[in-house]
Every structure is written in structure tokens, then in C-alpha cells.
C-alpha positions as CSV (number, residue, x, y, z in Angstrom):
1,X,68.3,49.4,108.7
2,X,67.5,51.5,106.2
3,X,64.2,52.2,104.6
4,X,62.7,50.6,101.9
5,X,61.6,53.2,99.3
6,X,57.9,52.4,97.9
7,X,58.2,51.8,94.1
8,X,57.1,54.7,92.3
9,X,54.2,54.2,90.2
10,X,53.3,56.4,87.0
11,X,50.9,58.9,87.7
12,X,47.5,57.9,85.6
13,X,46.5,60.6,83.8
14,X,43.9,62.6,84.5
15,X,40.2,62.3,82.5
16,X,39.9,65.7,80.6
17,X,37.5,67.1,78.1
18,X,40.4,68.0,76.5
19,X,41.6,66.6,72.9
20,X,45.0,64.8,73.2
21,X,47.5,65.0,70.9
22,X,49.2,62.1,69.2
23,X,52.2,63.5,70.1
24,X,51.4,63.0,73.9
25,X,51.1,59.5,73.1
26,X,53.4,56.8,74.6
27,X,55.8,56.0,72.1
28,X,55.3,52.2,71.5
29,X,58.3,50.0,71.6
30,X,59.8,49.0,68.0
31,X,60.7,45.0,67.0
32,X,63.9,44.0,66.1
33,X,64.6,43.4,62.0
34,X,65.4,40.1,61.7
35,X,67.8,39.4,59.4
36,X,67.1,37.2,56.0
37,X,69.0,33.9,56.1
38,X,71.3,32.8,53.5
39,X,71.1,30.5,50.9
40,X,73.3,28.1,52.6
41,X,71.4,28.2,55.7
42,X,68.3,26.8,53.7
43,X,67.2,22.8,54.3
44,X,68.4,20.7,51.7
45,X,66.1,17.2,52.1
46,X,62.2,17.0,52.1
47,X,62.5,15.5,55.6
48,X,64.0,19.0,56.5
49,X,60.7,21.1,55.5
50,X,58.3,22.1,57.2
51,X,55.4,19.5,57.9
52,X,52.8,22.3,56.3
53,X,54.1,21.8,52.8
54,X,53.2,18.0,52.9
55,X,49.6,18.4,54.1
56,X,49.3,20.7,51.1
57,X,50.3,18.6,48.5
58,X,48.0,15.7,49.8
59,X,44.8,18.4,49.8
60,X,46.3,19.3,45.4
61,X,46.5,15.5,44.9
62,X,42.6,14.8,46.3
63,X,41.2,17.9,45.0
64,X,42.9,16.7,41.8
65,X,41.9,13.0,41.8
66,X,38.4,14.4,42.7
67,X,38.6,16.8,39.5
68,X,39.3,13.6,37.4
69,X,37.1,11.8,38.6
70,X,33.9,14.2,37.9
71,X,35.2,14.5,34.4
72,X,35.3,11.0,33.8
73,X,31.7,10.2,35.5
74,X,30.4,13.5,33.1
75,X,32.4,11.6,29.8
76,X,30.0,8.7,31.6
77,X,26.8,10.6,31.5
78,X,26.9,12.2,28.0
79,X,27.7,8.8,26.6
80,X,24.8,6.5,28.1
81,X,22.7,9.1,30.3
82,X,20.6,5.9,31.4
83,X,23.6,4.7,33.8
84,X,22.6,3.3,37.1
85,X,24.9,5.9,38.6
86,X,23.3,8.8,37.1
87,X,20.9,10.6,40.1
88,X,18.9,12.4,37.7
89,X,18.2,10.2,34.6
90,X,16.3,11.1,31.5
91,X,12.5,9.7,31.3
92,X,12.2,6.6,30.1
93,X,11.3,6.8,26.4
94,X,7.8,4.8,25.9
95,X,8.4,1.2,24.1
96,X,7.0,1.0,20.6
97,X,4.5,-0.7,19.9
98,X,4.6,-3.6,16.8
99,X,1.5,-4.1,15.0
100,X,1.5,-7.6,13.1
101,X,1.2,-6.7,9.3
102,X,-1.8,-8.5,8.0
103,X,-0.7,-10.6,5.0
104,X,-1.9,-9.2,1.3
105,X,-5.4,-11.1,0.6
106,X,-5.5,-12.9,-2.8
107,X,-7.8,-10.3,-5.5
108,X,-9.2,-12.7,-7.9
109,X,-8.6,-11.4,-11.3
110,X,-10.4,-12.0,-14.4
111,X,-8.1,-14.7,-15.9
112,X,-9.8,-17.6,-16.6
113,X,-8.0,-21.1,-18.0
114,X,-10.8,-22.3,-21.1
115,X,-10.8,-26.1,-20.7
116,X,-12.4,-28.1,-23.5
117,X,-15.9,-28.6,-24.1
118,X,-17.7,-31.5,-22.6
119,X,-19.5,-33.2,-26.1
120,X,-22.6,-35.2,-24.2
121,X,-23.0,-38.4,-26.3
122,X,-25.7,-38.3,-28.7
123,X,-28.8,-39.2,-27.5
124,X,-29.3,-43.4,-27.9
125,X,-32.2,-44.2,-30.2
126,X,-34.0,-47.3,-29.9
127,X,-35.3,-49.3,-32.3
128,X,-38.8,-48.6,-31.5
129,X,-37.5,-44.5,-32.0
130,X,-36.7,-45.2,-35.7
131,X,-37.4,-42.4,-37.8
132,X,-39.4,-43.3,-41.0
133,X,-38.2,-41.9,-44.2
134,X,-40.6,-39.8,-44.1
135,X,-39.7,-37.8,-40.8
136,X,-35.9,-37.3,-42.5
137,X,-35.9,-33.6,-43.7
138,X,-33.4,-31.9,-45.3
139,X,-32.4,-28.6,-43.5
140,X,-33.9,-25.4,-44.8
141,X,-33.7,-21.8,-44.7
142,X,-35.6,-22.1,-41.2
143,X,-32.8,-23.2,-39.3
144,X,-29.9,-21.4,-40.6
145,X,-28.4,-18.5,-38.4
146,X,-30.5,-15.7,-37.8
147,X,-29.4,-12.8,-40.5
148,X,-27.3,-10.7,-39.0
149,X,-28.8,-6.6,-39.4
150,X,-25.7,-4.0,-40.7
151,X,-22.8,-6.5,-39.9
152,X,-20.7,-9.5,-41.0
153,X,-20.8,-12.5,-38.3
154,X,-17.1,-14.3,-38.6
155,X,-17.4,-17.4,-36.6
156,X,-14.4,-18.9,-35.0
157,X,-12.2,-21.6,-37.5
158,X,-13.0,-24.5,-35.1
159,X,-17.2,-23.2,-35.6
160,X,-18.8,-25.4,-38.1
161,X,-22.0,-24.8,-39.2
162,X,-23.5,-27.6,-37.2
163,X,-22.1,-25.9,-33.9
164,X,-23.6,-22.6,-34.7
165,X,-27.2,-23.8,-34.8
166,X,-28.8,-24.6,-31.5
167,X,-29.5,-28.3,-33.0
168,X,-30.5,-30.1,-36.0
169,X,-32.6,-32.2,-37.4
170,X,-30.7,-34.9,-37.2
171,X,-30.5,-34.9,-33.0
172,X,-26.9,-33.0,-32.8
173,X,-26.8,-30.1,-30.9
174,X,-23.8,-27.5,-30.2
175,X,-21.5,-28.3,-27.6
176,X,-22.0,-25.1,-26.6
177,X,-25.4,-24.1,-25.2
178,X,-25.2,-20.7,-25.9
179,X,-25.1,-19.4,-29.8
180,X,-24.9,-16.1,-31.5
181,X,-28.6,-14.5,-31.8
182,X,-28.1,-11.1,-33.7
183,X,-25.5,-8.1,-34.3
184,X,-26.5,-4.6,-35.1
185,X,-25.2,-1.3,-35.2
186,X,-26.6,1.5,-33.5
187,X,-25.3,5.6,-32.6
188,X,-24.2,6.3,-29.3
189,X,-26.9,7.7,-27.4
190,X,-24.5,9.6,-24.9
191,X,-23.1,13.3,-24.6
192,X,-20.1,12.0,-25.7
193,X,-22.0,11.2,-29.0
194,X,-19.8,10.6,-32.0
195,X,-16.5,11.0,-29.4
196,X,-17.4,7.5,-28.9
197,X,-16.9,3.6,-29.8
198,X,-18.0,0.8,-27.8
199,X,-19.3,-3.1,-28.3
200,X,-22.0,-3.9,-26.2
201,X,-24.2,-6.6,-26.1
202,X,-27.0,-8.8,-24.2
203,X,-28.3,-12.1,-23.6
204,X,-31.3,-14.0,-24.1
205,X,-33.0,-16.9,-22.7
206,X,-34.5,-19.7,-24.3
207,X,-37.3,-18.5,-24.5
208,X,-35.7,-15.1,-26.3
209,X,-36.3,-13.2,-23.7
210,X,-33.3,-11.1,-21.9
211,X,-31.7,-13.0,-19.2
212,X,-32.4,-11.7,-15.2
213,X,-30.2,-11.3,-12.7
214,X,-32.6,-14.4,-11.1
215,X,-31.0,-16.9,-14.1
216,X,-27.5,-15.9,-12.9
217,X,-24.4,-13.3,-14.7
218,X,-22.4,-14.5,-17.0
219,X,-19.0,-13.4,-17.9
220,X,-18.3,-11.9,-21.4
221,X,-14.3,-11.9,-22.7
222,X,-14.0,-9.2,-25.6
223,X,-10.6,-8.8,-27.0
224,X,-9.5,-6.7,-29.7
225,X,-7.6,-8.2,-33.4
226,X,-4.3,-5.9,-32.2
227,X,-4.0,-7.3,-28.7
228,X,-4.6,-4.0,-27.6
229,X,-7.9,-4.8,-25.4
230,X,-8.5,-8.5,-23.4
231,X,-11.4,-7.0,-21.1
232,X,-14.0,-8.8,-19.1
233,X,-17.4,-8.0,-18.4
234,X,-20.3,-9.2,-16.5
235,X,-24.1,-9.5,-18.0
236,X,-26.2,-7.2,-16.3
237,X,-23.8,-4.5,-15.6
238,X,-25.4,-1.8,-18.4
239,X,-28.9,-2.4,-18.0
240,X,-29.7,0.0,-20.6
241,X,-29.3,-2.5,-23.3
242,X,-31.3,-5.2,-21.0
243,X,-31.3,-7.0,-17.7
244,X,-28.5,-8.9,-19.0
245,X,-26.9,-5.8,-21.1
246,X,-23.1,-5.2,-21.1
247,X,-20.7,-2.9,-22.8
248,X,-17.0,-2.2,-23.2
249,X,-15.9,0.9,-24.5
250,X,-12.9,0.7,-27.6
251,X,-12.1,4.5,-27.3
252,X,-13.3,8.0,-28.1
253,X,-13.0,8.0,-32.3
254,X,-15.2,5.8,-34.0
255,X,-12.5,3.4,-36.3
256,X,-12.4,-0.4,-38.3
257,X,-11.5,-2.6,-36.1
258,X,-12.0,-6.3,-35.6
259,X,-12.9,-7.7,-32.0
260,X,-13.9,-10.9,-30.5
261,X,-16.8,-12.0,-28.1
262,X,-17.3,-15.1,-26.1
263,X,-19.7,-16.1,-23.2
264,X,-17.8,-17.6,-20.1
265,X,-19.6,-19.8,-17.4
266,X,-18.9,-19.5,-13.7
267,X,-16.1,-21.9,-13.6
268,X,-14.1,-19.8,-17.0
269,X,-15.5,-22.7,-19.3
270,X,-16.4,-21.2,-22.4
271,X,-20.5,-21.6,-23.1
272,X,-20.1,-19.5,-26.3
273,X,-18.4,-20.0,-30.2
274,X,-15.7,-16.7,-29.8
275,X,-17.8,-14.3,-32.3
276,X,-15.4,-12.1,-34.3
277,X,-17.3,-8.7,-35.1
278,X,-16.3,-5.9,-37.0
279,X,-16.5,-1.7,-35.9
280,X,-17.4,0.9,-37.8
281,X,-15.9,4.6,-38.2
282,X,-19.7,6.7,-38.6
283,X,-21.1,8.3,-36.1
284,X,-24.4,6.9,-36.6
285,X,-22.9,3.0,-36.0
286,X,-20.2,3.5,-33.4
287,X,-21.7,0.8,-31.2
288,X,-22.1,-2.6,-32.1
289,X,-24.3,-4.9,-29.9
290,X,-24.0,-8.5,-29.9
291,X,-27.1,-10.8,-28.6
292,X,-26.4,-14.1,-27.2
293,X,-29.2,-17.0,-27.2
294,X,-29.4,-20.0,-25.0
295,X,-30.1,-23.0,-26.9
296,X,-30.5,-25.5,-23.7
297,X,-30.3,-26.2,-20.2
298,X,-26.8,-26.7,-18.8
């Protein structure tokens, strides 16, 4: 038989300190080109493609479904940020708080409705109460008005000279119980001095003494000839013409003009004759004060 020769094996080279050279290298072996295929050769159906082209177009259609989605739920957001579905919602804004409105109190004003005058019946005589002849006396200078000082006193149309007097002789008495007393004319005593025009007045009891605030206030209506001034005032409220003084002030140049005054009760009811006084342009008589007297109990 022959021998069997040992397979030669390549010697291993050597370990040197030497550099090698890359031309001492083993050439390494080269691929084959392959060759492009032709058009013809390329799969015509879907079914034909690769399965890696499918799985891509699922992972385009979720990540595209997903894209809508997050637009939609941000159109969501920006429209009504309170959604349940929003993670991170604003604060709740704090709830307002209605406070009832009170409803508008009634202000009295100063209007008052006059009503007529209760007339008490004259007092019943008896026989026994007959006056003699002789007690009959004819009215004198003693009982007519008191003379009024720098000014004309213009009673009211309806104001007969029986109503002006407290009472007469005869047993009549005013229907109202309060009658005019006096009118004068005096200077302002103010800074304003003659830059001034006012009516004031005051009121006195029956024993002609100033009313106190312990009798009660009165109300006083003064209104003007022109309709210019309806004012009302309360006795006591200028005490430097009295404890029952008053004033109302026309305007700052001293002029004619014609005004009336009339005492009110508590109720509006007149207790006066409306007094019609006239102003005066000097300086020296640019107030007039008009005085009230109470001529009985009411």
C-alpha cells in the first residue's frame, strides 16, 4: 500500500517585533456582483411582497390614528379645559357670591295734602248764660290785629276779619288756632350782609312768649308769588330769632317780591291763615320776620 501523505498545514507565522506590511497581508476573498433584476422579474400583486412592507403600513396607520387623535383631544382642551378627561385641569374659579339688594326705604318728603278745617260748633249758651244788654260791646280798636311795624299784612281771600282775631266778643273764635302776631323788617346781621334776602320768622305761645322745643315744632310752608320757591321749614331750627325761630333764604340780592307763610300741624293740617308778605330791595330790610301767636289749645 502506499503511504498516506500528512496534509500540509500552513506554517503560522512567526511573532516578530517587526512592522508588517499590508502588502504581506492575505488577500481576502472578493464576493460575487450580483446582478440587478429586470423589470419584468419584479412581483406584480400585493400578496407577492415582501411581508415587511405590510407591518409598516400598519405602524404609519397607528402612529397616524394616534396623531389625530391628540389633535382632536387638544381641539377638546382649548375649548372646555374643565373636561373630565383633562389630567391637569385649571383651578376651580371661586363661586360668586349674591348679596340680596335691600329694597329702597320710603324718605318722607315734605309734601303735605291740607284738609279742611274742623269749625267746633259754637259754644251752646243757656238760658241762665244770657248776656244782658249791657255785657253786648261793640268791637274796638283793642281787638283789631296787632299793627303790623314796616310792612303790609295781606291775608288770604278766604281770611275774614273774624278769622284773623283770636276771638270775639261775640264767642266766635278762628278756626284756626294760630293767627298772625307781627311782621318787621330788619338788616341781615351776617358776613354776607347786604348779599342777602331771607324771610324768617317765630312763634309764640299763648301767653306771647316764644314757643320751646318742650310745646312741640311746627312746620312752616313759605312759597314764593312766581312759583319759584315751595320750601318747608321746621320752628326751632334758627334759634337766633327764638326757640321757635326759622328762616328760609330767597337769594343773595335784596329784591320785591311777594311770598306766602302758613303754620302746618303734625298731621299737614294747616293751623295758620296763609300770610302773604312782601320783600324789600334795601340793605337795611333784607329780612322779613313773621311772628305767629297761638290763640288756644288744640
Amino acid at each position: 500500500m502506499a503511504e498516506e501523505k500528512a496534509p500540509v498545514l500552513p506554517e503560522e507565522p512567526v511573532p516578530s517585533d517587526e512592522p508588517v506590511s499590508a502588502y504581506d497581508l492575505p488577500a481576502e476573498p472578493i464576493a460575487p456582483r450580483t446582478r440587478r433584476k429586470p423589470p419584468s422579474a419584479m412581483p406584480k400583486y400585493a400578496d407577492e411582497l415582501p411581508s415587511s412592507y405590510g407591518c409598516a403600513d400598519v405602524i404609519t396607520a397607528f402612529f397616524i390614528l394616534l396623531s389625530v387623535g391628540v389633535m382632536a383631544l387638544t381641539v377638546l382642551l382649548i375649548a372646555n379645559p374643565y373636561a373630565p378627561i383633562n389630567p391637569f385641569p385649571p383651578p376651580t374659579p371661586l363661586a360668586l357670591l349674591v348679596l340680596a339688594t335691600p329694597e329702597p326705604t320710603l324718605t318722607p318728603s315734605a309734601t303735605f295734602t291740607p284738609e279742611p278745617p274742623t269749625i267746633p260748633p259754637p259754644p251752646t249758651q243757656t238760658p241762665t248764660e244770657t248776656p244782658s244788654p249791657t255785657a253786648t260791646e261793640t268791637p274796638t280798636s283793642t281787638i283789631t290785629p296787632t299793627p303790623v311795624v314796616g310792612g303790609v299784612v295781606t291775608l288770604a281771600p278766604t281770611a275774614t276779619l273774624s278769622e284773623a282775631l283770636p276771638a270775639t266778643r261775640s264767642g266766635t273764635r278762628s278756626p284756626y288756632p294760630f293767627s298772625l302776631h307781627a311782621i318787621r323788617y330788619q338788616a341781615h346781621d351776617g358776613s354776607e350782609g347786604c348779599r342777602w334776602q331771607s324771610l324768617a320768622g317765630l312763634v309764640l305761645n299763648m301767653q306771647g312768649q316764644p314757643r320751646t322745643r318742650e310745646e312741640g315744632s311746627l312746620t312752616v310752608r313759605i312759597t314764593s308769588a312766581d312759583g319759584n320757591i315751595d320750601e318747608f321749614h321746621y320752628t326751632g331750627e334758627q334759634p337766633k330769632f327764638g326757640p321757635s325761630g326759622f328762616e328760609a333764604f330767597l337769594g343773595t340780592t335784596p329784591r320785591v317780591g311777594d311770598y306766602t307763610v302758613q303754620l302746618l300741624g303734625i298731621t299737614g293740617v294747616p293751623i295758620s291763615e296763609k300770610v302773604t308778605v312782601q320783600a324789600r330791595s334795601g340793605c337795611d330790610e333784607n329780612v322779613v320776620v313773621v311772628e305767629f301767636i297761638q290763640n288756644y289749645i288744640y
